[in-house]
C-alpha positions as CSV (number, residue, x, y, z in Angstrom):
1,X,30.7,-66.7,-6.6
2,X,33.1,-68.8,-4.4
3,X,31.4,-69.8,-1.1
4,X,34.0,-68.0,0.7
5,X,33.1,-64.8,-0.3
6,X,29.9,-65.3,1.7
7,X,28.6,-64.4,5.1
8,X,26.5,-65.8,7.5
9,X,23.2,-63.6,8.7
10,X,25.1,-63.6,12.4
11,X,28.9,-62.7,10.8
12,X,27.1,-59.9,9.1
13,X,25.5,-58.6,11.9
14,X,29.0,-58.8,14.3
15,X,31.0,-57.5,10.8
16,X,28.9,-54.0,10.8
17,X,27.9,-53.7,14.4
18,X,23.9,-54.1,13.7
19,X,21.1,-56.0,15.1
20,X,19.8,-59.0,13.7
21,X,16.0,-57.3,14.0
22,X,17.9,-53.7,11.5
23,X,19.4,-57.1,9.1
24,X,16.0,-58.1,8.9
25,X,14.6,-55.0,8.4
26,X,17.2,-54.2,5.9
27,X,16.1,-57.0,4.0
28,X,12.3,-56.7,4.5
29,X,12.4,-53.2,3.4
30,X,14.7,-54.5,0.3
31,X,17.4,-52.3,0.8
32,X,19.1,-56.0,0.9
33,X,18.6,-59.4,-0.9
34,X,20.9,-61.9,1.0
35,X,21.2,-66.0,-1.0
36,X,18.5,-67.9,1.5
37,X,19.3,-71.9,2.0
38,X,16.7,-73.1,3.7
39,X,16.3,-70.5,5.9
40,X,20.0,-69.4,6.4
41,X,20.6,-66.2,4.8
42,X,23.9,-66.0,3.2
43,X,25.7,-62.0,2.4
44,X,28.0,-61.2,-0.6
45,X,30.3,-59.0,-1.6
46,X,27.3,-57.3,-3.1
47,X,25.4,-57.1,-0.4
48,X,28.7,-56.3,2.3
49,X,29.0,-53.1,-0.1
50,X,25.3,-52.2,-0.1
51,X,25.7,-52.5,3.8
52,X,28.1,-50.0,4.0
53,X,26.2,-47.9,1.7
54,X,23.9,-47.8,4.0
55,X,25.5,-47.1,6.7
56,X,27.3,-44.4,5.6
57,X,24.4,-43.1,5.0
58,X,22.6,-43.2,8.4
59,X,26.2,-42.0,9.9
60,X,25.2,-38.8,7.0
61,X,21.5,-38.7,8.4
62,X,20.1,-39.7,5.3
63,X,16.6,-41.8,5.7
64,X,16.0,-45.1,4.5
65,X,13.7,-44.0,1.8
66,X,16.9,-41.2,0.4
67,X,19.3,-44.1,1.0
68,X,17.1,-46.1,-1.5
69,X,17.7,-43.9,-4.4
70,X,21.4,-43.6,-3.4
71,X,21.5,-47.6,-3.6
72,X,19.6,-47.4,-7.1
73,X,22.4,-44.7,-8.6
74,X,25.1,-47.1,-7.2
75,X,23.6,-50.4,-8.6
76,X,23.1,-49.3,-11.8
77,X,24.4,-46.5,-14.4
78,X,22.3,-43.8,-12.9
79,X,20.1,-41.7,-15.0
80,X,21.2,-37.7,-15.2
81,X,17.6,-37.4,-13.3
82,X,18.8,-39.7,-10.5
83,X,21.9,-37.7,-10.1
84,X,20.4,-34.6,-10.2
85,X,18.1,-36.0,-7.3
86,X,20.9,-37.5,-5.6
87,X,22.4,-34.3,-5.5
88,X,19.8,-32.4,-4.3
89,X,19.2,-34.9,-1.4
90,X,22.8,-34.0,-0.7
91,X,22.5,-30.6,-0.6
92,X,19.5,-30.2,1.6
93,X,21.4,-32.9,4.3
94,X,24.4,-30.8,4.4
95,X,22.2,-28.1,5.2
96,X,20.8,-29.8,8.0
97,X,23.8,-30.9,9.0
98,X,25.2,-27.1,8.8
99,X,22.6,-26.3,11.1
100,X,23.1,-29.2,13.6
101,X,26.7,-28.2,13.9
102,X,26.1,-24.3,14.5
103,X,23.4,-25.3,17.5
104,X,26.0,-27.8,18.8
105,X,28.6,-25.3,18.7
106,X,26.5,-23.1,20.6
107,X,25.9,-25.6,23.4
108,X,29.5,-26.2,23.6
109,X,30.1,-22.6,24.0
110,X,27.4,-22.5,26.2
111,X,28.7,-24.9,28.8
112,X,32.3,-23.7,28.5
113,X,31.2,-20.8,29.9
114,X,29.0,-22.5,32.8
115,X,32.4,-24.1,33.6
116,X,34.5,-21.6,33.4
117,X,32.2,-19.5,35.8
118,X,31.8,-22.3,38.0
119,X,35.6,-22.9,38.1
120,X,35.8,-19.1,39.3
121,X,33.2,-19.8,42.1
122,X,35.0,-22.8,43.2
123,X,38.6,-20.9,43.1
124,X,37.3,-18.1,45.2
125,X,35.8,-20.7,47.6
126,X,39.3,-22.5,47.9
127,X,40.9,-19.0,48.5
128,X,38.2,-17.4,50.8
129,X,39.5,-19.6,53.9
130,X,43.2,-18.5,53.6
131,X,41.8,-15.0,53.8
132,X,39.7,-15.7,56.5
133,X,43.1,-17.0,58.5
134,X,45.1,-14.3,57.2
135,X,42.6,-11.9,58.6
136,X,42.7,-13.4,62.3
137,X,46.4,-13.4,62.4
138,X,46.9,-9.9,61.2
């Protein structure tokens, strides 16, 4: 692979936004396998894809342990097991997701409400004082 296709650890780390100490992690816990020189790590296209795997799928809520098995399907001609897995994974995030998006709709309506009522308070404070002065001159 031509050299330029390569990253370095800190390009990697600006490129997606993470931590050098989540890279190293990444790599400790094998979810990534970077060319070492010495002890510069180097990132491929491989490994830029596998990145984004894995981010994608902490943005989906997925832990490192499911994002594992969705790195093994995508390495590799998965098994009909591995899919089947896969999709269950899948299914029961959605469902939590589901639910995470019903209780923050609720707290939206929720404090929609508290402002709206708290805009009403505020209106009839603002108008209170012109009927106060209306009152004396009448």
């Amino acid at each position: 692979m031509p050299e330029s296709e390569y990253i370095s650890f800190k390009d990697m780390c600006a490129r997606f936004d993470v931590t050098p100490r989540t890279l190293r992690y990444y790599e400790y816990i094998e979810l990534l396998s970077p060319r070492k020189e010495g002890r510069a790590r180097f990132y491929g296209p491989r490994e830029i894809a596998r990145m984004k795997l894995i981010l994608r799928g902490r943005r989906f809520g997925f832990s490192l342990e499911d994002i594992r098995q969705w790195l093994l399907i995508y390495g590799e001609k998965g098994s009909r097991e591995q899919y089947r897995v896969w999709i269950e994974l899948a299914d029961r995030q959605l469902e939590v997701l589901r639910q995470q998006k019903a209780e923050l709709e609720a707290s939206m309506s929720e404090l929609l409400k508290l402002r709206e009522d708290t805009a009403a308070l505020l209106r009839d404070m603002d108008a209170a004082p012109e009927q106060a002065s209306q009152s004396a001159e009448g």
